[in-house]
N, C-alpha and C positions, 0 to 999 in steps of 0.2 A: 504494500500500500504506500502509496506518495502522502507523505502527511505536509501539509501549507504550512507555512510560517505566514505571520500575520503579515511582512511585505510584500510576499506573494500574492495576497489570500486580496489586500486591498488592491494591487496594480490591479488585476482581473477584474474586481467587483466593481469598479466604480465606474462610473458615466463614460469615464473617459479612459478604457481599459490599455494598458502601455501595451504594445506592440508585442516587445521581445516577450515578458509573462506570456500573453494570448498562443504567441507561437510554441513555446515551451510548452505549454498544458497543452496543445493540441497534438503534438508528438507525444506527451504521455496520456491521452483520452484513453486507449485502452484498460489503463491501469487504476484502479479505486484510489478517488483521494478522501482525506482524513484531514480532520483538525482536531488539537488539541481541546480542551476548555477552556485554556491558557488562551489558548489564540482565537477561540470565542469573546472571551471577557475584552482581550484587546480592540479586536474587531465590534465590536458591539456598544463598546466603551466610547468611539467616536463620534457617535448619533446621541442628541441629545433628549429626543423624546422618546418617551415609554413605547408609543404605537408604532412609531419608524424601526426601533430596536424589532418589537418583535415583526414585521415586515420582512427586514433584511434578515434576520434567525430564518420565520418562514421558506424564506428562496435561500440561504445557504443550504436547509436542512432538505430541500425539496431538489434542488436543481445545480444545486454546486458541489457537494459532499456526498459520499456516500455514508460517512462516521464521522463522530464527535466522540472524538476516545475522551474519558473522564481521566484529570489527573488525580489517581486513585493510591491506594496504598502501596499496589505494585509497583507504581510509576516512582512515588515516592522514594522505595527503597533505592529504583535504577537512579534516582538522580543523585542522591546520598552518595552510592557506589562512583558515578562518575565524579562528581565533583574532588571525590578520595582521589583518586587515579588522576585528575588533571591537577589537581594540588602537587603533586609529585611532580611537573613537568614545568610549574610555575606557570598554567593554563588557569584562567579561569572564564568560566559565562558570568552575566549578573542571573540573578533567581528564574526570572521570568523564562532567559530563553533556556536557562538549565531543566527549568521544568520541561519545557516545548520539547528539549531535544531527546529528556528520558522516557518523556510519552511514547516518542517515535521510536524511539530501541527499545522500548520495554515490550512495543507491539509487533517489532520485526520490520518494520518500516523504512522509507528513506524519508530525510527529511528536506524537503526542497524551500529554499530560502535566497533570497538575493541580497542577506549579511553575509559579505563579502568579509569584512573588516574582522568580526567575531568569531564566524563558521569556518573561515579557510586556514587552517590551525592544523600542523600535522599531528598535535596530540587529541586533538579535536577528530582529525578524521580518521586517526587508528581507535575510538571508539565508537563511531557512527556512524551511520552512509550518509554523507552529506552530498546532495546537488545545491553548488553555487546557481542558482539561475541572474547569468549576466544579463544586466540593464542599461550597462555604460552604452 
């Protein structure tokens, strides 16, 4: 499963969908994508009314997604675990995208993201299949 990162999730959804996103998801259509809850709350977080929120939930949950993995106990423990492991390498995520990325490996995922700057980490990518999706 492709799980979105919230910069992905928004170049796509918005009025005005970037180009390169559109092209990337369309070479991976075949394959189910996923979001976190992490990257729910983010996505969701930028609409300031009640009704709009749940509108864009509705067409995420209907027509963009196939899964909304919950970040659950299991995820918890993977992020713990990573976090351990990049501390040794003098790696770190902040919280948020640490959680996004344990979600993704805790479910066997890759996780597609256009943090370039955070995700392209070789201690980063010998824990997780990361795809950079370029937007330069």
């Amino acid at each position: 499963m492709l799980y979105l990162d919230n910069d992905v999730l928004r170049k796509f959804a918005s009025p005005d969908p970037d180009p390169k996103v559109v092209d990337y998801l369309n070479r991976h259509r075949s394959e189910p994508w996923g979001i976190s809850t992490v990257v729910l709350y983010e996505f969701l977080s930028y609409y300031e009314s009640p009704g709009t929120r749940q509108d864009r939930l509705y067409t995420l949950d209907t027509q963009v997604v196939d899964d909304i993995a919950s970040f659950d106990e299991d995820a918890a423990i993977e992020a713990a675990s990573m976090e351990s492991s990049l501390s040794k390498t003098d790696t770190s995520l902040d919280a948020a995208d640490l959680m996004i990325a344990a979600t993704a490996r805790q479910r066997g995922g890759v996780l597609a993201t256009s943090n370039k700057r955070d995700f392209d980490k070789q201690p980063i990518r010998q824990l997780l299949d990361v795809d950079i999706v370029d937007v330069s």
